[in-house]
Structures are given as C-alpha cells and as structure tokens.
C-alpha positions as CSV (number, residue, x, y, z in Angstrom):
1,X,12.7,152.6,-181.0
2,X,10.0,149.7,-181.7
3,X,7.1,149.6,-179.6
4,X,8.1,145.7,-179.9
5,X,10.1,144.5,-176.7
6,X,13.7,144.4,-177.6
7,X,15.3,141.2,-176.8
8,X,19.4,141.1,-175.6
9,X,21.0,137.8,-174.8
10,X,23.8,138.4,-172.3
11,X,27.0,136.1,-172.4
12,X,29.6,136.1,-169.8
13,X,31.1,133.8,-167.0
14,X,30.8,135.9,-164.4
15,X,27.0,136.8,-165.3
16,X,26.0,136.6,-162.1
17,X,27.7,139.2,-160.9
18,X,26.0,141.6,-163.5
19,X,22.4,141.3,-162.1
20,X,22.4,144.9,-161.2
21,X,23.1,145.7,-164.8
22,X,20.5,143.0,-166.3
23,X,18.1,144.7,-164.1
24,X,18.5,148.1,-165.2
25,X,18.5,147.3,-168.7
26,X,15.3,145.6,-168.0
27,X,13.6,148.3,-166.2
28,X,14.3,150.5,-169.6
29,X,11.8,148.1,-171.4
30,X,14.2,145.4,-173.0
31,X,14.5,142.0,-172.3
32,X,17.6,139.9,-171.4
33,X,18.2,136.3,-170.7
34,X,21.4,135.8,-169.2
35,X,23.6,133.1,-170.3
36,X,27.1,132.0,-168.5
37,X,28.8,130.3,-171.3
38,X,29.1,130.2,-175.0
39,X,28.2,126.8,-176.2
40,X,24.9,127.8,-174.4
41,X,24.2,131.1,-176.0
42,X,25.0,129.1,-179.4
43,X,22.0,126.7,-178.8
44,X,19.5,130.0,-177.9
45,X,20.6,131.4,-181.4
46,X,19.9,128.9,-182.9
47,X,16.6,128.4,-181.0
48,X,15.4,131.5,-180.4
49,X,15.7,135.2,-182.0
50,X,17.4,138.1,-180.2
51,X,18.0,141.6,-181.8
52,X,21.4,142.1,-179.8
53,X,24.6,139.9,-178.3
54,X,26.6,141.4,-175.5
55,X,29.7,139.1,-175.3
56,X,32.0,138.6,-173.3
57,X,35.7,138.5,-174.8
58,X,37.3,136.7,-172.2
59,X,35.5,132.7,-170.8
60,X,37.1,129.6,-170.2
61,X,36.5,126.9,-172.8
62,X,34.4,128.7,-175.5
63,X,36.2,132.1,-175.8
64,X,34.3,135.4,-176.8
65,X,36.0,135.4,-180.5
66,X,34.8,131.4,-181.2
67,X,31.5,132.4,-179.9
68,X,31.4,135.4,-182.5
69,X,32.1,133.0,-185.1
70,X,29.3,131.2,-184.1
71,X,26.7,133.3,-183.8
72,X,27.8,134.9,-187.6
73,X,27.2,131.9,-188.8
74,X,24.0,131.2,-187.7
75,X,22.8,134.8,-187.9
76,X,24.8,136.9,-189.7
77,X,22.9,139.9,-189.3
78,X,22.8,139.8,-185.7
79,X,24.2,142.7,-183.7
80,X,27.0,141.8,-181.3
81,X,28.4,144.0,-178.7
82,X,32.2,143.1,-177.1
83,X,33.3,143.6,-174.1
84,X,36.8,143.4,-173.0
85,X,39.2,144.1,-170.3
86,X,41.4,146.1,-172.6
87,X,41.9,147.5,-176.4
88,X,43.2,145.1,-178.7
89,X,43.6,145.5,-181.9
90,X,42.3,142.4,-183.0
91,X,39.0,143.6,-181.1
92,X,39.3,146.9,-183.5
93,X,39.7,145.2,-186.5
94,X,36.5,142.9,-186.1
95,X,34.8,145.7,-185.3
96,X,36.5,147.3,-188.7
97,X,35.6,144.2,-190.6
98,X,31.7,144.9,-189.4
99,X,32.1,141.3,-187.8
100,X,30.7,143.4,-184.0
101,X,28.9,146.5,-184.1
102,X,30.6,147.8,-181.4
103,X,32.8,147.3,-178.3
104,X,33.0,148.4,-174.7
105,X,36.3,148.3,-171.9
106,X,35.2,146.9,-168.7
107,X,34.8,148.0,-166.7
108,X,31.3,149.1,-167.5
109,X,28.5,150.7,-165.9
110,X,24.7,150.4,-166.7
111,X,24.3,153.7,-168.3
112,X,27.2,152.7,-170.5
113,X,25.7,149.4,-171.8
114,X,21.8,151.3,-172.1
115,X,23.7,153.9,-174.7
116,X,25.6,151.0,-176.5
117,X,22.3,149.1,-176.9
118,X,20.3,152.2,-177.7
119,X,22.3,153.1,-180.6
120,X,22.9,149.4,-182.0
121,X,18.9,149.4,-182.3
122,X,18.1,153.4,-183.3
123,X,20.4,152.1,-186.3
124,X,18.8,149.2,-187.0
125,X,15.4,151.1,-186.9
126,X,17.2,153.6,-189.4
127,X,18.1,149.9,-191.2
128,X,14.6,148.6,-191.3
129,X,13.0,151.6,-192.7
130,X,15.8,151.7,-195.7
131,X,15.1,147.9,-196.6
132,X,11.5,148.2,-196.3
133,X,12.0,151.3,-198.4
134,X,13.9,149.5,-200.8
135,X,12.1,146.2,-201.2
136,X,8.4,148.2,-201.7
137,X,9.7,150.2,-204.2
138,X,11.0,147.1,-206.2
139,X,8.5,145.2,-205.4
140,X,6.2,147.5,-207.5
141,X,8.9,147.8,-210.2
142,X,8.9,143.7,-210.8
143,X,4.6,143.4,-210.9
144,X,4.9,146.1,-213.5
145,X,7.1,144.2,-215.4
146,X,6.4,140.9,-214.8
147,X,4.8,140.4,-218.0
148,X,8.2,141.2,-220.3
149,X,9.8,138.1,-218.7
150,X,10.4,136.5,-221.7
151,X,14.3,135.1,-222.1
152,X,15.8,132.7,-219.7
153,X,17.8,135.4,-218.7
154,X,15.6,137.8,-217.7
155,X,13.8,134.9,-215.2
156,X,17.2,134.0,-214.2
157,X,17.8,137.3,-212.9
158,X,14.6,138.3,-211.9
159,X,14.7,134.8,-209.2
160,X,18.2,135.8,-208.5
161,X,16.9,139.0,-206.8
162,X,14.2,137.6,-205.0
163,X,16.7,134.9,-203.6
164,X,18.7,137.6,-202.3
165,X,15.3,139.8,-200.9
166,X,14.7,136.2,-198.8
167,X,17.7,136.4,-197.3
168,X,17.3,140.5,-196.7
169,X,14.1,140.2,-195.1
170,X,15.5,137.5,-192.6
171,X,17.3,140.0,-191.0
172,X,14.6,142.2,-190.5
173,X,11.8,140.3,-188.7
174,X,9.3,142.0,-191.0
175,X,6.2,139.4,-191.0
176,X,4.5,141.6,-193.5
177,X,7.1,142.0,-196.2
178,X,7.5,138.2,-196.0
179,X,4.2,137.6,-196.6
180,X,4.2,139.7,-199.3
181,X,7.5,138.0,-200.7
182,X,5.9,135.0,-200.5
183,X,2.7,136.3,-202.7
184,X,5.1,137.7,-205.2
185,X,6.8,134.2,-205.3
186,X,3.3,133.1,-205.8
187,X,2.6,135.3,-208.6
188,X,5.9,134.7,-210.5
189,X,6.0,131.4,-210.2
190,X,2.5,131.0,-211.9
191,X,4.0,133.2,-215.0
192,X,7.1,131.1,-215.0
193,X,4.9,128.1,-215.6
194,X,3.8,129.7,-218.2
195,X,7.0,130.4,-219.9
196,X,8.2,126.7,-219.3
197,X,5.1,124.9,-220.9
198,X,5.9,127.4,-223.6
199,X,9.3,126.8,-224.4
200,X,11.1,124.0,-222.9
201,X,10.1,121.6,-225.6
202,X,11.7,123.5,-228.0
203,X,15.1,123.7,-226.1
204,X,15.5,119.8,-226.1
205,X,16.9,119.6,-229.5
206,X,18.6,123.1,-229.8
207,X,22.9,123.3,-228.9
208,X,23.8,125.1,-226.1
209,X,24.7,128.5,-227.4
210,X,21.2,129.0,-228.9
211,X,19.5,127.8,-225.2
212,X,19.8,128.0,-221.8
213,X,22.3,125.9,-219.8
214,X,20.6,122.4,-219.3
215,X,21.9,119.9,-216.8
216,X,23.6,117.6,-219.9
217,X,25.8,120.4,-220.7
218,X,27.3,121.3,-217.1
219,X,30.5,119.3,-217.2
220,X,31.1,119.9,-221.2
221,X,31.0,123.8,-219.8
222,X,32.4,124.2,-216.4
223,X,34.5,121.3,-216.0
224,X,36.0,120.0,-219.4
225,X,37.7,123.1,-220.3
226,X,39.5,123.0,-217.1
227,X,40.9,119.3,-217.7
228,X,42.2,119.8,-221.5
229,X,44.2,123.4,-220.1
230,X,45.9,120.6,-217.7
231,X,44.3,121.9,-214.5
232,X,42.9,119.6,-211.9
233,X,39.5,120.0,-210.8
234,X,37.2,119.1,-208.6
235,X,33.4,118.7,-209.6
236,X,31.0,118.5,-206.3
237,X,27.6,117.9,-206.7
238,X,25.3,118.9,-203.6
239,X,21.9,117.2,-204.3
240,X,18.4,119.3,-204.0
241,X,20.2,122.7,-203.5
242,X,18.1,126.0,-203.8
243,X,19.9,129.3,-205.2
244,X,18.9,131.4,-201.6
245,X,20.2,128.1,-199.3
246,X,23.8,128.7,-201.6
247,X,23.8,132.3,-200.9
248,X,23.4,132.1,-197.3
249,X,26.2,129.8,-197.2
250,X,28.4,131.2,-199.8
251,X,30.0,133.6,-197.2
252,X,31.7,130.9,-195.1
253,X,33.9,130.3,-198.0
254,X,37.9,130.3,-197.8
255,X,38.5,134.0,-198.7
256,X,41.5,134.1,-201.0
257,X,39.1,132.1,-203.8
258,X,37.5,133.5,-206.3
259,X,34.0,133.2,-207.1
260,X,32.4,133.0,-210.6
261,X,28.4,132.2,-209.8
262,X,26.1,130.9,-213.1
263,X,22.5,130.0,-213.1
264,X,21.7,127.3,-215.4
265,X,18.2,125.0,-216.0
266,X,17.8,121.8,-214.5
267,X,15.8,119.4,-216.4
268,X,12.5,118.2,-216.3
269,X,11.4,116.3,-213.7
270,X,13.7,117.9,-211.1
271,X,14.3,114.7,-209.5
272,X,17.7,113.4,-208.8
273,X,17.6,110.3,-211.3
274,X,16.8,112.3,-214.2
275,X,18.4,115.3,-213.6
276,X,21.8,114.2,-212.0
277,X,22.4,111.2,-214.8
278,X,22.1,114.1,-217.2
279,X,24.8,115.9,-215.5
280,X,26.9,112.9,-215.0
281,X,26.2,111.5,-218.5
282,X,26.4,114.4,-220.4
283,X,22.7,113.0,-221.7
284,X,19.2,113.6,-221.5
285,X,16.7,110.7,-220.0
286,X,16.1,109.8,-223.4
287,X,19.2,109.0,-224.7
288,X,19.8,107.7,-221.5
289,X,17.2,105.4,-221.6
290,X,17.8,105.1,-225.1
291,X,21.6,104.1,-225.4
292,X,22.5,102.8,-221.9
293,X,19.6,100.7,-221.0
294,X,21.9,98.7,-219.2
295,X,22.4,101.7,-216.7
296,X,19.0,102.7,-216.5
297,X,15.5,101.4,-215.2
298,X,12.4,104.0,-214.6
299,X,10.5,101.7,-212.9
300,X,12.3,101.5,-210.2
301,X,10.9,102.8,-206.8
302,X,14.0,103.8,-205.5
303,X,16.4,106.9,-206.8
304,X,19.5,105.5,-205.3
305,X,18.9,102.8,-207.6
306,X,18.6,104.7,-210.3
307,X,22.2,106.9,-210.1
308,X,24.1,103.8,-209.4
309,X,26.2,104.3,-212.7
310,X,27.4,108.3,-212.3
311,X,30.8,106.9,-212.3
312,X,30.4,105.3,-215.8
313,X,28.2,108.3,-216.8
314,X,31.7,110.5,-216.2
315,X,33.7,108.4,-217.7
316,X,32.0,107.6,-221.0
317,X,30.8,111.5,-221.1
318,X,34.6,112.8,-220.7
319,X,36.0,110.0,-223.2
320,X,33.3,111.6,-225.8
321,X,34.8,115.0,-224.9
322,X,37.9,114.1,-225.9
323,X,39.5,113.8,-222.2
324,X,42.1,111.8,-221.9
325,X,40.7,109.8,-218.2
326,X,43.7,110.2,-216.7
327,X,43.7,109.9,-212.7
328,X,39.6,110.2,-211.8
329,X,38.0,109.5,-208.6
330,X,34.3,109.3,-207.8
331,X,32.8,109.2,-204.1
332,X,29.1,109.9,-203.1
333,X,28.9,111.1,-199.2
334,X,25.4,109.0,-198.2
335,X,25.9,109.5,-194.5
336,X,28.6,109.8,-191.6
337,X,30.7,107.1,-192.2
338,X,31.3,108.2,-195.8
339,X,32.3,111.9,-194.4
340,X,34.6,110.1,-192.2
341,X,36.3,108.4,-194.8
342,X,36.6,111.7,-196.5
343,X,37.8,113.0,-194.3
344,X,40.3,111.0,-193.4
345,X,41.5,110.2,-197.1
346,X,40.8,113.7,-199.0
347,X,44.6,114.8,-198.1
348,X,45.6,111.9,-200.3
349,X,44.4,113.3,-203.6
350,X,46.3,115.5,-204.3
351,X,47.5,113.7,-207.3
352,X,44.4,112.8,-208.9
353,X,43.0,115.3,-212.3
354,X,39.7,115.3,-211.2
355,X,37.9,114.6,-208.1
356,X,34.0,114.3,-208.5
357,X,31.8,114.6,-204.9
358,X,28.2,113.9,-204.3
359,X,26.7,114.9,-201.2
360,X,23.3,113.7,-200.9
361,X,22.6,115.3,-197.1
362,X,20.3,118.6,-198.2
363,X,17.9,116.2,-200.1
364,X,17.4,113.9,-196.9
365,X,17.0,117.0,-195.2
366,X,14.4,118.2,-197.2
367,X,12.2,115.6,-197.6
368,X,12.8,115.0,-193.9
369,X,9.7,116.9,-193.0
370,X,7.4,114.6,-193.9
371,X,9.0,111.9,-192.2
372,X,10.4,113.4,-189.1
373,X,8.7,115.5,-186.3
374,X,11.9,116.9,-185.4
375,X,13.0,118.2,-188.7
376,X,9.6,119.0,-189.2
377,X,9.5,121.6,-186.6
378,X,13.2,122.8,-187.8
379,X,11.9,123.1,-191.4
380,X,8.6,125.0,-191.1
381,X,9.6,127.4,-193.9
382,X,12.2,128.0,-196.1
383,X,14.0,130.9,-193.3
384,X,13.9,127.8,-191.1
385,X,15.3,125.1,-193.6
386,X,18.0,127.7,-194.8
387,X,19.3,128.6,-191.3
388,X,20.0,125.2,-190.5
389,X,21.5,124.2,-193.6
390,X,24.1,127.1,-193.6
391,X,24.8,125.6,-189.3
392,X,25.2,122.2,-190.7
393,X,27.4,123.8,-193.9
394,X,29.7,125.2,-191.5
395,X,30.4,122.2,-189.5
396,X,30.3,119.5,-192.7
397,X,32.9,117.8,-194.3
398,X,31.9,119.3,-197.4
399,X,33.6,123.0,-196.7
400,X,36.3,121.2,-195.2
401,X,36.5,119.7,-199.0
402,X,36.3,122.9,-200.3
403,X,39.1,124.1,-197.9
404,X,41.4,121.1,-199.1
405,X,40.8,121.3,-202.9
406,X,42.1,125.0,-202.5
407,X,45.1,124.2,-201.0
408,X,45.4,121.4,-203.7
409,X,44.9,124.3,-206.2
410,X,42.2,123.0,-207.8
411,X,39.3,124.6,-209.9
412,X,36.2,123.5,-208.0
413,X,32.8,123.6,-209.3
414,X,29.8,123.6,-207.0
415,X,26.3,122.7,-208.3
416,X,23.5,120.8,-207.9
417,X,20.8,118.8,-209.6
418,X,17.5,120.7,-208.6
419,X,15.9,122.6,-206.0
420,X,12.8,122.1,-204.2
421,X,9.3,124.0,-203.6
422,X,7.6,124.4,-200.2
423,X,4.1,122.8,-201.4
424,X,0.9,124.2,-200.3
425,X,-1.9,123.1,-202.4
426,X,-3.5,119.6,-203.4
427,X,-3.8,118.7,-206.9
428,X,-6.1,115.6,-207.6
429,X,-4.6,113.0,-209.8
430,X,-6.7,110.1,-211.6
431,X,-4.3,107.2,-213.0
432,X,-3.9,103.2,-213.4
433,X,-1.7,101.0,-210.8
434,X,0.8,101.3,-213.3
435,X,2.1,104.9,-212.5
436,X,5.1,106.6,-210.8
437,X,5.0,107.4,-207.0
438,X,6.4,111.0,-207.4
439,X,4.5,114.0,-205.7
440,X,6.0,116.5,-208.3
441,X,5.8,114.4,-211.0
442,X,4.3,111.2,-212.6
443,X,4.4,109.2,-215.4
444,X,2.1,106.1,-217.1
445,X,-0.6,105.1,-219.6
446,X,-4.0,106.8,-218.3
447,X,-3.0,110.3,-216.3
448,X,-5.6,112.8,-215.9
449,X,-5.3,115.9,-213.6
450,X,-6.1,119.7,-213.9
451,X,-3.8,121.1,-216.7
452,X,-4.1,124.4,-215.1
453,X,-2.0,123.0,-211.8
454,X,-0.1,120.2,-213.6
455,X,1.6,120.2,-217.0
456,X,0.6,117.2,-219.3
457,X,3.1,115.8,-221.0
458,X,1.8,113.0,-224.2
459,X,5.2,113.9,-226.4
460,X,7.5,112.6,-223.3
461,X,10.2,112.7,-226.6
462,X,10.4,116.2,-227.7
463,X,10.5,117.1,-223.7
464,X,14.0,114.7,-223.4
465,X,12.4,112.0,-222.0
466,X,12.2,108.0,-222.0
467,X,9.6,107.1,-224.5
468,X,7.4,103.8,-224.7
469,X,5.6,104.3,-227.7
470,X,2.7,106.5,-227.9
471,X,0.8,105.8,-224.8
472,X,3.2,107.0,-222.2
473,X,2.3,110.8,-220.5
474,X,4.4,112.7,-217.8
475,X,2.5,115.2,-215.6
476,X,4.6,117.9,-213.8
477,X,3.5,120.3,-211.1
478,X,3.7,123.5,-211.6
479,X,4.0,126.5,-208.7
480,X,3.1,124.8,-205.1
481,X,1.0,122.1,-206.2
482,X,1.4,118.5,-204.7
483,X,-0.2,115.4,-206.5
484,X,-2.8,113.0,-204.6
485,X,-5.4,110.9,-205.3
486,X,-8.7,110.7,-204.1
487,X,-8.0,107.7,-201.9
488,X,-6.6,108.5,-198.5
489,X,-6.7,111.9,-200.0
490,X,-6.7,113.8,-196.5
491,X,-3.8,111.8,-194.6
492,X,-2.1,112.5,-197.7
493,X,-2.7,116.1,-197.5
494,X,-2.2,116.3,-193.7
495,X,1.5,114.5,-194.5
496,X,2.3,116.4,-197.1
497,X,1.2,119.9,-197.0
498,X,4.2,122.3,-196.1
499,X,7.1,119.7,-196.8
500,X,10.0,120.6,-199.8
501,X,8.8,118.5,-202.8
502,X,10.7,118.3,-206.1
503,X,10.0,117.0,-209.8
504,X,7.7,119.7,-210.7
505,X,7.9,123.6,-212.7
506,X,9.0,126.4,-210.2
507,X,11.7,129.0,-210.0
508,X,13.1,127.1,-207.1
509,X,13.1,123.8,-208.9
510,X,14.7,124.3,-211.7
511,X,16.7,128.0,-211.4
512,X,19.2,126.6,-209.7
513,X,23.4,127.5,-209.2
514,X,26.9,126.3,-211.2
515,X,29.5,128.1,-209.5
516,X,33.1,128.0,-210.0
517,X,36.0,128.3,-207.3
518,X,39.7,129.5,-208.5
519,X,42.1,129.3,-205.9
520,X,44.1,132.8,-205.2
C-alpha cells in the first residue's frame, strides 16, 4: 500500500452506530469521514478526493443505487464498496457491470470491511503501476516521433491520445505524470504551431477531399446527407468544447445509440463569430464578409452580435445544398429560461426534419474564470473545469435533448465551434486604437508582436478572412500565449494568467469533435 494516507468516505444513515468500525479502520492508518446521507457525500465528491466509497444500499430519500449514479458521474474511477442487508441480483449485476468494486452482506464486522478496503487499494496500486507503466513508455514513443507529424491526421490522432492520457491520469492522482503531460502538451503544441503557420494558408482554397475537415464543410458532411436520405436530424452545436471535456462526458450517453466520433479543424480565429458562421453558413469569414455584409459586422465588440443570423446562415447554406427546407427549427440555449422552454417544448418536435441546438453554457463557463472568484476556484486547471462540466452535463437540458431526439429517431450530430487553451504566458502587443479586443487574436492596421509567440497574419485573404485592402493584419496566438499591452500590463496579467482563452493556434483550439448519434 501507499505510504500516502488512504482516504474512505463512509455513507450510511445509521453511521453513528458504526463508530467502532470507523475507529478501527482508522487505527489501521486510513482516514474516514463519515457522512449520514447521500446528497451530502455527493457534495464531498465533488469537493474533495477520496480513493474509496463504502455505501450504504439502503437510506431514506437518496437511496444507495442514486447515490452510485452520482458519484460515477462525477468520478468515474472511484472505487465504491456496497453494503446490503441481502443479495440481490441487481447488486451482482452492478458489480458485473464494474459500476462497484465490490459488495458486502451486513451484517459486517471490522475485520471484514479492513480486507474489502485492503484489496480495493492493493489493486489500485497494481493499477497505478500499469498506467504509469504505460503512459512512460508512450510518452517516450511520441518525443521520438514528434518530428514526423506531418498530415492532419497524424496530429489528429496524436491529440486524440493525449486527450484520453488526461482523462487516465485523473484517476490516478499522479502529480508527476501530470506535470509531465502538461510539458508534453507544451512541447507538441509548439510543433503544431509550426505545422499551422505552415499549411493552413494553403487549405483555404483547396475542396474538402484534398484537406482537412474545416468548420464551412460540417453540415455539407454530417448533416446534409442525412436530410436528402429522408431522415430527420438534429444538428447541436455546444460552443467552446474541448475534445477531453467530450470524452469525459460521452459515457453518460443513452446506451442503445451508436457513436461515430470525427475530429475536424476549426477555423482561424477560434472565436465563436468566425468559426460558428462558418459552420452555419457553410462559408468562410471572407465570403461571409464578402457576400452577406448585411449579416456581418467585425467591428463589433460583442460576439452575440455577431451570430445573430445562424438561422439565415442554415437556411441559405441548405438551399445551396440542394435541401428542400422543409420543416426547420433553430433555438440557441443562452441561459435558464431558454432550457426551460426546451424543455418544456422539445416533445413537440417530433415532426420537424431538422432541429438545430446552440448551447452557449461551456463558453460562459470558461471564460468565467476571469470574471468570477467562484468559478475561478472551480476552474483552476483543465481536471477541474472538466469535472464540473461532465456534473453540469449530467444534470442539463442538453442530454435530456439528446435523450428525446433518440426516441424521435433522429440522427444527431454533436460538435462545436472551437476549444480553448489554459493561458500561461504574456505576449506584448504594440497596435493603434483601431484594433480588436481579443486575447487570442487581433486584428487592425499597425500590429506588431513577437512572431515567435504570435502568428502574423498581412494576407488576412489567402487565410479565409475579411479583407480591407492591403493594410489589414491578424495576429493569432500560438501555444499558451495571451496578448497585452504594455499599459496596465500587470493587472492584465494578474486577470488573465490561468483563465481558458480562445482565437489563437493550439491543439486544443482548433482539434476539436463532430460526432454523430444513430439511434438503435
């Protein structure tokens, strides 16, 4: 066993009662807080970290089964250990179904509960060792190879494995392989940079079979075949998504459907007006810009301003694709009252061929941490923000959608616009009162800023974007940079530092998921 204290959270109604066993298991070197009901022991998990659950089976209110659910949810690798008053065999089959580790009949004596918890960690040590194993030896496999990272593909795949090593190494408490993940995010992102400066330009202008999947070409793809087979669809976009926050969540889906996941390229800037008019439009800015200056204005300060027209976007982009419109509905989800109307009116569309979704919560979320102390202190790091955002997934209106538009027998497609960066390091920005706000990205007439933490764009054109003759530059940032300026420049830093930005060049801006639901 770990020289580490072992810590056991103890849920039962009758707890009091069991302080002969809590003491024992205490005097054996462990730790256990007590806890007499389950909406309580919910809030610790969430809170605080244990390395085993023994639960109850039988409480008033909160039974031991809804508490299970619970705590799978917000910590899915989380030992729990049941204990009943007889053998189900329900009880056998979550244990089957690796939803408990293991289960005990009351009633139960000390001894009993020491060997249950002594082998529930001897098998996590035996755990620990394998993963740490396992992500060494691959970590040493990718730095050797790093350097023949040269397809979309092959980057597509390499950040799809160290999405799922985030998630692995949650489970394990291991400060030193995170912090060794988080150099080789480091190190990868700097190369991706790289490989972005040196060929996005030349996707712009290229059709989608000879380039990577770019936001324009998402509904044409996913969604458009769908609607001329005569299917009904549903298209939800979740704003500021990142590939690992899906995969945490993607196990509290419905079962019976099937799951086709896709990584495709969100544009440049990752920043909801460019990139989600481009899915909506079917367009990039500049022929946004270009064509539909009616629907579009750069200047303004606000990016709910600017995707005020996705509804026309859809419509113009699946007349062009040769969709008959037929019965379409578009509804974003900006806060509560929204979800409520959802959810009160989502039975109702059955009859519609395609439902479209935004839901806009994850962004707020994110950029939260710069404006909110509390969210601040939930969304310290990326383990922090994902946990919460797979707790809030489970409760939303959103997998209740999901749930509906299966039993509607739809085809639902899940994506998202961008992703976002943790930022870390200040990049000094010179520029005229003219230029954009962003901290990921600007644009005006007089930009000047450290090429090697900022990509300088003077051909905004050949990059897809809204030009103004030949005096307009975009800067991007690449990695974890963050732009200031030299006014200010420390309250800026002190706000900013450790916050999720977006508009810039990183894996986790722009590698980002299109996945497709088929119902059973």
């Amino acid at each position: 066993m770990s020289s580490v204290r072992q810590t056991i959270l103890w849920v039962d109604d009758e707890i009091d009662l069991l302080k002969s066993h809590i003491l024992y298991l205490e005097s054996k070197g462990y730790r256990v807080t007590p806890i007499s009901n389950g909406i309580d022991a919910l809030d610790l998990v969430e809170k605080e970290r244990f390395d085993l659950v023994l639960l109850d089976e039988m409480m008033p209110g909160m039974g031991g089964l809804e508490v299970l659910e619970g705590i799978k949810a917000r910590r899915a690798g989380l030992p729990v250990i049941m204990i009943t008053k007889s053998e189900e065999e329900n009880l056998m089959n979550e244990a089957l179904g690796h939803k408990i580790s293991d289960y005990l009949i009351k009633p139960v004596n000390p001894s009993q509960i020491l060997l249950a918890c002594k082998k529930i960690f001897e098998a996590r040590e035996l755990e620990r060792g394998t993963t740490v194993r396992d992500y060494v030896r691959e970590l040493g496999r990718d730095l050797e190879s790093a350097v023949e990272v040269q397809t979309w593909e092959g980057w597509a795949q390499r950040y799809q494995r160290s999405a799922r090593w985030h998630l692995e190494l949650d489970e394990i408490e291991e400060e030193g392989l995170r912090q060794a993940h988080r150099e080789q995010m480091d190190d990868l992102n700097r190369q991706f940079g790289r490989f972005i400066e040196s060929n996005y330009r030349g996707w712009v202008d290229r059709t989608p079979g000879n380039r990577p999947l770019l936001s324009p070409d998402l509904v044409p793809h996913a969604v458009v075949p769908h609607l001329k087979e005569g299917r009904k669809v549903a298209l939800i976009v979740i704003d500021c998504l990142r590939l690992d926050q899906w995969l945490a969540m993607e196990p509290l889906l419905p079962p019976e459907l099937q799951i086709d996941r896709q990584l495709f390229c969100s544009v440049l800037p990752t920043a909801t007006a460019y990139a989600r008019n481009a899915i909506f439009s079917g367009l990039y800015p500049r022929e946004i810009a270009r064509n539909h200056p009616e629907f579009w204005d750069e200047a303004l300060h606000s990016d709910v301003g600017k995707n005020r027209f996705e509804r026309e976007f859809l419509q113009m982009m699946l007349a062009r694709e040769g969709v008959q419109s037929g019965q379409i509905l578009y509804r974003k989800i900006l806060g509560q009252k929204d979800a409520d109307d959802l959810r009160r009116q989502m039975g109702s569309y059955a009859g519609l061929d395609l439902v479209a979704l935004v839901f806009t919560f994850f962004d707020t979320f994110a950029h939260g941490h710069s404006r909110d102390t509390t969210i601040a202190e939930l969304t310290q790091d990326v383990t922090g923000l994902r946990a919460h955002l797979r707790t809030w997934f489970e409760r939303s209106v959103m997998l209740e959608a999901i749930r509906e538009m299966a039993r509607q027998k739809r085809v639902t497609v899940i994506t998202t616009d961008h992703g976002a960066v943790q930022v870390r390091r200040p990049a000094l920005v010179r520029a005229d009162r003219g230029t954009s706000s962003g901290v990921r990205f600007k644009f005006g007439k007089a930009l000047r800023c450290n090429e090697a933490e900022a990509l300088h764009v003077r051909d905004p054109g050949n990059f897809g974007l809204p030009e103004e003759g030949l005096i307009k530059n975009y800067i991007f940032a690449k990695e974890d940079y963050f732009f200031i300026y030299r006014s200010h420049r420390h309250e800026h830093e002190r706000i900013l530092r450790g916050s999720f930005q977006h508009g810039g060049i990183s894996m986790e801006e722009m590698i980002v998921p299109l996945v497709t639901l088929s119902p059973g």
